[in-house]
TILUM-702675 format. One record per atom (N, C-alpha, C): chain; x, y, z. Coordinates in steps of 0.001 Angstrom, whole numbers. Layout:
<site chaine="A" c1="X" c2="Y" c3="Z"/>
...
***
This chain:
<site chaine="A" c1="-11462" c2="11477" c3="-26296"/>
<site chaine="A" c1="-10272" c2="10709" c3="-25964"/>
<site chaine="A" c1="-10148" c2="9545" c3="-26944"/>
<site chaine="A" c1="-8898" c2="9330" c3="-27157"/>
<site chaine="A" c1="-8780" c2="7974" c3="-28169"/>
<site chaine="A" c1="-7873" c2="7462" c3="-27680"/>
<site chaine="A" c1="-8388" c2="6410" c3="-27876"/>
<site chaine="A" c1="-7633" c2="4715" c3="-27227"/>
<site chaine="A" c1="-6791" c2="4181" c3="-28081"/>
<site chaine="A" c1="-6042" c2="3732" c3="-28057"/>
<site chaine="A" c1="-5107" c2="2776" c3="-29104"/>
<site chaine="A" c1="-4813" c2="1747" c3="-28544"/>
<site chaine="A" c1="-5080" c2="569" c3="-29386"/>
<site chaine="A" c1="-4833" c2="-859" c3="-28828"/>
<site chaine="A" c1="-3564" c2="-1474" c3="-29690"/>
<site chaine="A" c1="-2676" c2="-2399" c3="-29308"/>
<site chaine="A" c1="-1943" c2="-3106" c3="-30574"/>
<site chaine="A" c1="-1551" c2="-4189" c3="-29528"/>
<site chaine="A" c1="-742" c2="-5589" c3="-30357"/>
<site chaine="A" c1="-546" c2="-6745" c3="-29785"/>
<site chaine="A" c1="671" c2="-6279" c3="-29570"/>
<site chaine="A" c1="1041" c2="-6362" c3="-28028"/>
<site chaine="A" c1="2869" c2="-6410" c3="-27630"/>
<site chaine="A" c1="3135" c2="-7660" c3="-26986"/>
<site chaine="A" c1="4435" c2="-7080" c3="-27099"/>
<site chaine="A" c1="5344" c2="-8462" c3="-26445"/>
<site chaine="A" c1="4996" c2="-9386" c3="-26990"/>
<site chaine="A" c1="5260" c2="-9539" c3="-28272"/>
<site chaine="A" c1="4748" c2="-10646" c3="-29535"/>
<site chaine="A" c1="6138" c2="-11669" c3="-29509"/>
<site chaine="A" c1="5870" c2="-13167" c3="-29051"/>
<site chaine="A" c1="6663" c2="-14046" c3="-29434"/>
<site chaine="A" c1="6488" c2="-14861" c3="-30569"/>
<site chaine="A" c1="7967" c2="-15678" c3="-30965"/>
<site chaine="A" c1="8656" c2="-16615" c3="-31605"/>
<site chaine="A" c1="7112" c2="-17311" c3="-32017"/>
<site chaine="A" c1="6441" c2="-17691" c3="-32943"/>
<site chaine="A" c1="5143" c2="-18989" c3="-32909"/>
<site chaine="A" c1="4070" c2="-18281" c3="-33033"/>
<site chaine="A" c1="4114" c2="-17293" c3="-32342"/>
<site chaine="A" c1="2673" c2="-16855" c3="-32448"/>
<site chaine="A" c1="2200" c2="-16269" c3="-33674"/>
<site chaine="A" c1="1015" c2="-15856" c3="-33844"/>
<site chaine="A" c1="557" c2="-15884" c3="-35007"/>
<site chaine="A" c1="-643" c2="-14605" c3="-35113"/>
<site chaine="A" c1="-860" c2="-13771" c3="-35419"/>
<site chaine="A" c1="-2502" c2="-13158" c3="-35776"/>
<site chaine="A" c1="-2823" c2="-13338" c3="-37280"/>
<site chaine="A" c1="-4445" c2="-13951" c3="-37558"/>
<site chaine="A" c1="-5296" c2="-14119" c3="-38677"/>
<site chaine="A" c1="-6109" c2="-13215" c3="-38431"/>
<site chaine="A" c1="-6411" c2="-12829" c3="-39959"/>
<site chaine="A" c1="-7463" c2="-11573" c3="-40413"/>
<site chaine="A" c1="-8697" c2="-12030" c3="-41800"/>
<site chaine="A" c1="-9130" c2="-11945" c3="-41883"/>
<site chaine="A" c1="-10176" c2="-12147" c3="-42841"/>
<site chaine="A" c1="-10099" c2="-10954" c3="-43633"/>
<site chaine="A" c1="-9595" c2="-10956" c3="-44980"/>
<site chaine="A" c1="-9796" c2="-9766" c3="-45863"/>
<site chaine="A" c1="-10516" c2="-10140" c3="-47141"/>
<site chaine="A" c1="-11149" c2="-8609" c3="-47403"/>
<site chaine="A" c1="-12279" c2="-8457" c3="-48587"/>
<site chaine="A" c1="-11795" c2="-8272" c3="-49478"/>
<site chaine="A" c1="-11205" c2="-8558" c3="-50648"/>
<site chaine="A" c1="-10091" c2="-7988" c3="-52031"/>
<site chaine="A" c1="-10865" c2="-7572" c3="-53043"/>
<site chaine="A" c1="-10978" c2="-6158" c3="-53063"/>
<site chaine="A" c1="-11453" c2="-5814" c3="-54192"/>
<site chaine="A" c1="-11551" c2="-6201" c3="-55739"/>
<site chaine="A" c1="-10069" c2="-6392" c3="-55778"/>
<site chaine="A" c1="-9590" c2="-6721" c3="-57279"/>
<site chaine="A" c1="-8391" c2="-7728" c3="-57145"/>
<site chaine="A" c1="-8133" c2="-8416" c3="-57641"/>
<site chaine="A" c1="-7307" c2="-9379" c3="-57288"/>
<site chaine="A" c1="-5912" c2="-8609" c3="-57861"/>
<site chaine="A" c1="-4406" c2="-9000" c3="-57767"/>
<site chaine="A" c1="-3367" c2="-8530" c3="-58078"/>
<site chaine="A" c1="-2180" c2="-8573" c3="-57174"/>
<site chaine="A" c1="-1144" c2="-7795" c3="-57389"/>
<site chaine="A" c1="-252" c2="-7509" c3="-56224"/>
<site chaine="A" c1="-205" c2="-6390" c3="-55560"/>
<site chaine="A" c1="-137" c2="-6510" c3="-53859"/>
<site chaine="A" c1="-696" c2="-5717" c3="-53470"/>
<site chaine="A" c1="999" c2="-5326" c3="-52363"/>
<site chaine="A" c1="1005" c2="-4636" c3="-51690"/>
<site chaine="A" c1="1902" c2="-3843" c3="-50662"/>
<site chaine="A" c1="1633" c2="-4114" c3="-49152"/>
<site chaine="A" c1="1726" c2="-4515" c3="-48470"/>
<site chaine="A" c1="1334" c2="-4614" c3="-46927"/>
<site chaine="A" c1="2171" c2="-3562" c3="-45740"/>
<site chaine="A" c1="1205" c2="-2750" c3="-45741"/>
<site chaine="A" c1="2479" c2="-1680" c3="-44718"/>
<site chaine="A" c1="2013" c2="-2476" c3="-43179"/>
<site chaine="A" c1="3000" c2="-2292" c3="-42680"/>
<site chaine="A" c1="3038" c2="-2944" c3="-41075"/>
<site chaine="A" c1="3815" c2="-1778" c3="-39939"/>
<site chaine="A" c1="2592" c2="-1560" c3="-39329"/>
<site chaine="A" c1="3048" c2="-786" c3="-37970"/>
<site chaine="A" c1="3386" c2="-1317" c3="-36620"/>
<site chaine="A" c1="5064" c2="-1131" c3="-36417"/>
<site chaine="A" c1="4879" c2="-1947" c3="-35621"/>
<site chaine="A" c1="5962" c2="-792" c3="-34706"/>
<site chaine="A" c1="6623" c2="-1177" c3="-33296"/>
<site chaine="A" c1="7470" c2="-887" c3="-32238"/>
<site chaine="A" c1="8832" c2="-1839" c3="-31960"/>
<site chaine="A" c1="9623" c2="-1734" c3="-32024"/>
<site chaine="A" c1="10918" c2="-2644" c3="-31119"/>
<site chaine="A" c1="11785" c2="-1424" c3="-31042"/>
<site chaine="A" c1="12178" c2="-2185" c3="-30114"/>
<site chaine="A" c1="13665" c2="-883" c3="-29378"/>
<site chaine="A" c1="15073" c2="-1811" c3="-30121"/>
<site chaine="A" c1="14925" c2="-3530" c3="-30728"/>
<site chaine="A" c1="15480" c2="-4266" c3="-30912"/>
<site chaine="A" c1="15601" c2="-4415" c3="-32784"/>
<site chaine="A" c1="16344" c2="-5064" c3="-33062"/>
<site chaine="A" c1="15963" c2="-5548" c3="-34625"/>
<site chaine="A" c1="16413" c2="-6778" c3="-34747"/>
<site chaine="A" c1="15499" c2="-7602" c3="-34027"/>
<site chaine="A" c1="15790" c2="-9239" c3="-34086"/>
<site chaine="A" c1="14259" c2="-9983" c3="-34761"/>
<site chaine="A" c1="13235" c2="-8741" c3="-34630"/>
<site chaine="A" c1="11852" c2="-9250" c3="-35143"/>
<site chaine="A" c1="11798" c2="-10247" c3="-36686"/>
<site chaine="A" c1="10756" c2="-10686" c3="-36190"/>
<site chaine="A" c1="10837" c2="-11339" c3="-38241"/>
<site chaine="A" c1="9268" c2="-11681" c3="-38202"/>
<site chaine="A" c1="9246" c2="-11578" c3="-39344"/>
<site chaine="A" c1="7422" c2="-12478" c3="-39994"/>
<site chaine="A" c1="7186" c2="-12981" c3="-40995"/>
<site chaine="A" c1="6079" c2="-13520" c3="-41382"/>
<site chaine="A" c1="6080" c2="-14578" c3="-42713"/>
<site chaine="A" c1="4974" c2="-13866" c3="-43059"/>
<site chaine="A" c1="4332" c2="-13830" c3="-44033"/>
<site chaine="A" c1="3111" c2="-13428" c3="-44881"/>
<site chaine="A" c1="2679" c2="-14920" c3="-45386"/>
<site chaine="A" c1="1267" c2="-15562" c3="-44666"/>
<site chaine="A" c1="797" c2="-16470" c3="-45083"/>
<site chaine="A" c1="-492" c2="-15867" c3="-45950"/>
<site chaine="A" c1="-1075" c2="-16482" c3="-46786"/>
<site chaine="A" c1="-2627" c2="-16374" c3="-47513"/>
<site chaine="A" c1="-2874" c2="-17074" c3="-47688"/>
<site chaine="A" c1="-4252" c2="-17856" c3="-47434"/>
<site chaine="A" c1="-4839" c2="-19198" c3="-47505"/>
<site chaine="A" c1="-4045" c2="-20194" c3="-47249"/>
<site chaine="A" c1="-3317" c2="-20330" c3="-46328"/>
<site chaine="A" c1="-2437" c2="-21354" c3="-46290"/>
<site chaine="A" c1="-1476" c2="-21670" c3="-46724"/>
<site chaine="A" c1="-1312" c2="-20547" c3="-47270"/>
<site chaine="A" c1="265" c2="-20766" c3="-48586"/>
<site chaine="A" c1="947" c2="-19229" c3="-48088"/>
<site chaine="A" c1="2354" c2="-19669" c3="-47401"/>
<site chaine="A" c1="2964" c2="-18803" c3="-47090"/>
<site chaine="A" c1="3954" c2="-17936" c3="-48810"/>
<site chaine="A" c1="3370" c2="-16517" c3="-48480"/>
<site chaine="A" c1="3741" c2="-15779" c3="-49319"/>
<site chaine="A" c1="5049" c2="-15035" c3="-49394"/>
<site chaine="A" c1="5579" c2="-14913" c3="-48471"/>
<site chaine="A" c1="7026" c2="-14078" c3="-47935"/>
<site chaine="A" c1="7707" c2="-15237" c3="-47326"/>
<site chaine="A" c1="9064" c2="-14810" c3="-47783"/>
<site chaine="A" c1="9927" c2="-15491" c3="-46439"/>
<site chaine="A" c1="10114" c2="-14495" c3="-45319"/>
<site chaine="A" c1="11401" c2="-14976" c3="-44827"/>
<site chaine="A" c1="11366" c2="-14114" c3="-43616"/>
<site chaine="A" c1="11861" c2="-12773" c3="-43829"/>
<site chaine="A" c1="10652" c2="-11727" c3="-43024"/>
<site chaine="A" c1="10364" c2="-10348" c3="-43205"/>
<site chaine="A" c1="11059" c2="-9880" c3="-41876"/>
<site chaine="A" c1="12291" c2="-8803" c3="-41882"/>
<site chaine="A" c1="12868" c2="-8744" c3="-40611"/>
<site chaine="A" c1="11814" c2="-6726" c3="-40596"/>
<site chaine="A" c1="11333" c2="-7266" c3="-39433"/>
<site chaine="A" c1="10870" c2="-6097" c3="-38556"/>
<site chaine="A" c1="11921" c2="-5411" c3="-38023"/>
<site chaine="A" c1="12082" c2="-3632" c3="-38648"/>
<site chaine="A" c1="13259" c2="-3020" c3="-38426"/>
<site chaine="A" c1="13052" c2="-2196" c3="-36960"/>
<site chaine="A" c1="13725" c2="-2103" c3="-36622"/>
<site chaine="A" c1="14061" c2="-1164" c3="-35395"/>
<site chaine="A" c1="13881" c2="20" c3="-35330"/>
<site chaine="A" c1="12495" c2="241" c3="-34031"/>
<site chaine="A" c1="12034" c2="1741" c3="-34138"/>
<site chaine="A" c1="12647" c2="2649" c3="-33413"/>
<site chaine="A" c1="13675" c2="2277" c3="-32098"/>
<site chaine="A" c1="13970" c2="2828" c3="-31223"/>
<site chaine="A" c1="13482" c2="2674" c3="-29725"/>
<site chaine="A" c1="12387" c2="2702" c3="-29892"/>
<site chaine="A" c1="11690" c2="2054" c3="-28131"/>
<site chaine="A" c1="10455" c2="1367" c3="-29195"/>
<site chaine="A" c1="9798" c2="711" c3="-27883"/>
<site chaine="A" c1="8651" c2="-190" c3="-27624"/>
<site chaine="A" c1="7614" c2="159" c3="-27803"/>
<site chaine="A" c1="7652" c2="1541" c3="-27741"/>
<site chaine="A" c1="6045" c2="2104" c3="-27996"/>
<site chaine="A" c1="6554" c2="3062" c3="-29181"/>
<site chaine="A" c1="7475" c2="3308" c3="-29943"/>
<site chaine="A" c1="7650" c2="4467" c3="-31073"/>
<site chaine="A" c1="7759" c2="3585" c3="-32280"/>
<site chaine="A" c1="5787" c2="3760" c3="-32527"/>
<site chaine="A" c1="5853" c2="2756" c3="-34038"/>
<site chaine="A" c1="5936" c2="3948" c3="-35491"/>
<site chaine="A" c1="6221" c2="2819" c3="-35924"/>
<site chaine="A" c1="6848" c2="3478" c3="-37930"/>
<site chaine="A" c1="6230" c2="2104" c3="-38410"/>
<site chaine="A" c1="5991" c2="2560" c3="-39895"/>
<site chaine="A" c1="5319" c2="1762" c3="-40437"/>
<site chaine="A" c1="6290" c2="1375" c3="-41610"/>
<site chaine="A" c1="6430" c2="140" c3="-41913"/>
<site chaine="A" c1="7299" c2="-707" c3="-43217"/>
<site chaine="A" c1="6861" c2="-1224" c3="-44143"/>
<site chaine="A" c1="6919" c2="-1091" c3="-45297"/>
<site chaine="A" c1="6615" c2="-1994" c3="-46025"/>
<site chaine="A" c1="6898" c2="-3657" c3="-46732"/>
<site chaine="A" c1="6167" c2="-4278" c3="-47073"/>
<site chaine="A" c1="6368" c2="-6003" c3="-47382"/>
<site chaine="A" c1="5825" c2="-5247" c3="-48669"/>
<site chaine="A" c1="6194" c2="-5312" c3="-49815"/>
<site chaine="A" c1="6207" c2="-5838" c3="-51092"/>
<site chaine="A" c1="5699" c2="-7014" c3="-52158"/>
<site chaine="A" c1="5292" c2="-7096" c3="-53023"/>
<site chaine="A" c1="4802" c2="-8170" c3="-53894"/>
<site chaine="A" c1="3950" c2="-8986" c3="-53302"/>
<site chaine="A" c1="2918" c2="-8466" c3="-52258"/>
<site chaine="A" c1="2026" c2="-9701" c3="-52187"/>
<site chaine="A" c1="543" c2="-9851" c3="-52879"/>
<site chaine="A" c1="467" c2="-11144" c3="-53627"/>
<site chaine="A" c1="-868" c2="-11558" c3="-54680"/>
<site chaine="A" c1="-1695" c2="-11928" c3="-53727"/>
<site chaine="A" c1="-2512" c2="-11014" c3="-54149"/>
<site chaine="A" c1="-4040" c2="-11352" c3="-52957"/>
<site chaine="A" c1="-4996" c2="-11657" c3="-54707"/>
<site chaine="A" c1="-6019" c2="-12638" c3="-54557"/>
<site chaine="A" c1="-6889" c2="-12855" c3="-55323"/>
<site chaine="A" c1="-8244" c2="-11837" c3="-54913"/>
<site chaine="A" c1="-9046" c2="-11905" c3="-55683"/>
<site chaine="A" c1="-10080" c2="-11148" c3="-55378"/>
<site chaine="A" c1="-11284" c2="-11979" c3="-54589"/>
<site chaine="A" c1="-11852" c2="-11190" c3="-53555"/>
<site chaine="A" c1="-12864" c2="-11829" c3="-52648"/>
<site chaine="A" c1="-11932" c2="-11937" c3="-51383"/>
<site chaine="A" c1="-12536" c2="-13072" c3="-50051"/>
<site chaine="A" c1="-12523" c2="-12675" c3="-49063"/>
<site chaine="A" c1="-11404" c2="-14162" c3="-49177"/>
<site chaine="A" c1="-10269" c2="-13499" c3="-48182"/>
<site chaine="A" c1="-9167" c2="-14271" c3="-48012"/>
<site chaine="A" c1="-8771" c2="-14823" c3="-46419"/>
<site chaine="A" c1="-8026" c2="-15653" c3="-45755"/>
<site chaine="A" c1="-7144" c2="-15261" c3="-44674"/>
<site chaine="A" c1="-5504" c2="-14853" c3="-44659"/>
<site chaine="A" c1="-5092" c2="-13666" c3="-43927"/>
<site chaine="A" c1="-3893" c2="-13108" c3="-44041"/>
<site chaine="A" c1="-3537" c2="-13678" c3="-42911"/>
<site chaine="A" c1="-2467" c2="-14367" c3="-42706"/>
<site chaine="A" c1="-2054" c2="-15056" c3="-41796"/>
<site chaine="A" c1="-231" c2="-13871" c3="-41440"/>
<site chaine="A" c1="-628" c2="-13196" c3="-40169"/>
<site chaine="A" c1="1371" c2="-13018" c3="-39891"/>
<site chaine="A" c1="1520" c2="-13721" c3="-38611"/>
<site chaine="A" c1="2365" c2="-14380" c3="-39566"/>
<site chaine="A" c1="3510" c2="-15573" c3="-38645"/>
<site chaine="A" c1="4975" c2="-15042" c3="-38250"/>
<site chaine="A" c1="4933" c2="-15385" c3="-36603"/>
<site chaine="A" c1="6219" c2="-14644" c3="-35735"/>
<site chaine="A" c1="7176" c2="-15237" c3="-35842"/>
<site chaine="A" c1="8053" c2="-15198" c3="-37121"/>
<site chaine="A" c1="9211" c2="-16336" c3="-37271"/>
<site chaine="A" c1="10416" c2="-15561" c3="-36137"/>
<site chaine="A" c1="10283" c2="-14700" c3="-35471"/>
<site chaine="A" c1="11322" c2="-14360" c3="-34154"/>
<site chaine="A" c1="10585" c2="-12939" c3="-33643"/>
<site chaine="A" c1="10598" c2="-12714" c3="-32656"/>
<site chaine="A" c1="9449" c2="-11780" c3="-31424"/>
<site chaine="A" c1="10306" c2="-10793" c3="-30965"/>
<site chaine="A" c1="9933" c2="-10207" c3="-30354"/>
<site chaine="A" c1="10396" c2="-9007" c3="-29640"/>
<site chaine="A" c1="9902" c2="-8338" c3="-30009"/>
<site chaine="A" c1="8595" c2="-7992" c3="-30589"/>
<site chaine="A" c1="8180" c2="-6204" c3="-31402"/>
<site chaine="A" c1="6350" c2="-6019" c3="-30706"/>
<site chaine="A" c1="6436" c2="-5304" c3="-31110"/>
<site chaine="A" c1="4612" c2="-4727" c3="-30943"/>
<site chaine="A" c1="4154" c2="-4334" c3="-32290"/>
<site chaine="A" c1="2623" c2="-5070" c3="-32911"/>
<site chaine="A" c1="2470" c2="-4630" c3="-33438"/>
<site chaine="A" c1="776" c2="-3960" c3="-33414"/>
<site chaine="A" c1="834" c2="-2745" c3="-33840"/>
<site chaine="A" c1="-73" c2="-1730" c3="-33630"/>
<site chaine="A" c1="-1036" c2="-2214" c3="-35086"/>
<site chaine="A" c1="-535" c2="-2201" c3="-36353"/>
<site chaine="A" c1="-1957" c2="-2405" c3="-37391"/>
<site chaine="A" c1="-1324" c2="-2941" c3="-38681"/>
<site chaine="A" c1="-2066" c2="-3552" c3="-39723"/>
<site chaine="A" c1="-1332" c2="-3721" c3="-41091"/>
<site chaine="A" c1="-2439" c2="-3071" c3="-42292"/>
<site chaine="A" c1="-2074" c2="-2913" c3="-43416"/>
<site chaine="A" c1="-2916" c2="-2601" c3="-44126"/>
<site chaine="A" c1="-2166" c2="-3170" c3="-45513"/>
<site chaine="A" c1="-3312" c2="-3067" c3="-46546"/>
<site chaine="A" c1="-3075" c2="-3803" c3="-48142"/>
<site chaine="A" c1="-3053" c2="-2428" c3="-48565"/>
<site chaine="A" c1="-2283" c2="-2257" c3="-49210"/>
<site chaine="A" c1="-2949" c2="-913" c3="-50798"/>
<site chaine="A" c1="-2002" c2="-1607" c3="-52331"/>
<site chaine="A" c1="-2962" c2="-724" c3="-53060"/>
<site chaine="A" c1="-2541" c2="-1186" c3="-54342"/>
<site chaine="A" c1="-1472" c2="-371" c3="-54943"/>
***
C-alpha cells in the first residue's frame, strides 16, 4: 500500500522551507505539484533569503485532489546546500511535492 502525503488547504502567508544539496551551481527549473479546483493560487521562490520569482500563479487543476505538475523557470541555485523558501503570496491550492532539474 502507498500513502501519499501533501500540504492542503494552503493559505495567503504561509510558507514551506527545504534544505537543498546543489550539485552544480547554475539555472535550474522547479516543477511544482500541486491541486486547486480554483486559479487564484500564487507563490514566490525565495533562496537564502533573496526572493527569486515574483508572483508565480498556480494554474488550475480541476478539483482539489487532481494534481499536475508546472513549471517555474530560471531559477539560480549556487552549488552546495541552500534554503528554498515557497512563499503563499495567495492560497487556495494543495501542494503534493517540488523538485529542481537541470
Amino acid at each position: 500500500r502507498t500513502e501519499n502525503f501533501w500540504a492542503t488547504t494552503i493559505e495567503k502567508a504561509e510558507w514551506l522551507q527545504y534544505p537543498f544539496n546543489v550539485p552544480k551551481g547554475g539555472t535550474y527549473t522547479l516543477k511544482v505539484n500541486a491541486a486547486t479546483d480554483a486559479d487564484s493560487g500564487e507563490i514566490s521562490i525565495i533562496v537564502d533569503g533573496k526572493t527569486v520569482t515574483g508572483h508565480i500563479k498556480v494554474p488550475a487543476t480541476g478539483a482539489a485532489k487532481k494534481f499536475a505538475t508546472f513549471d517555474v523557470n530560471n531559477i539560480p541555485l549556487k552549488k552546495g546546500t541552500q534554503k528554498i523558501r515557497i512563499m503563499v503570496d495567495q492560497g487556495g491550492f494543495n501542494l503534493a511535492y517540488i523538485q529542481f532539474v537541470r
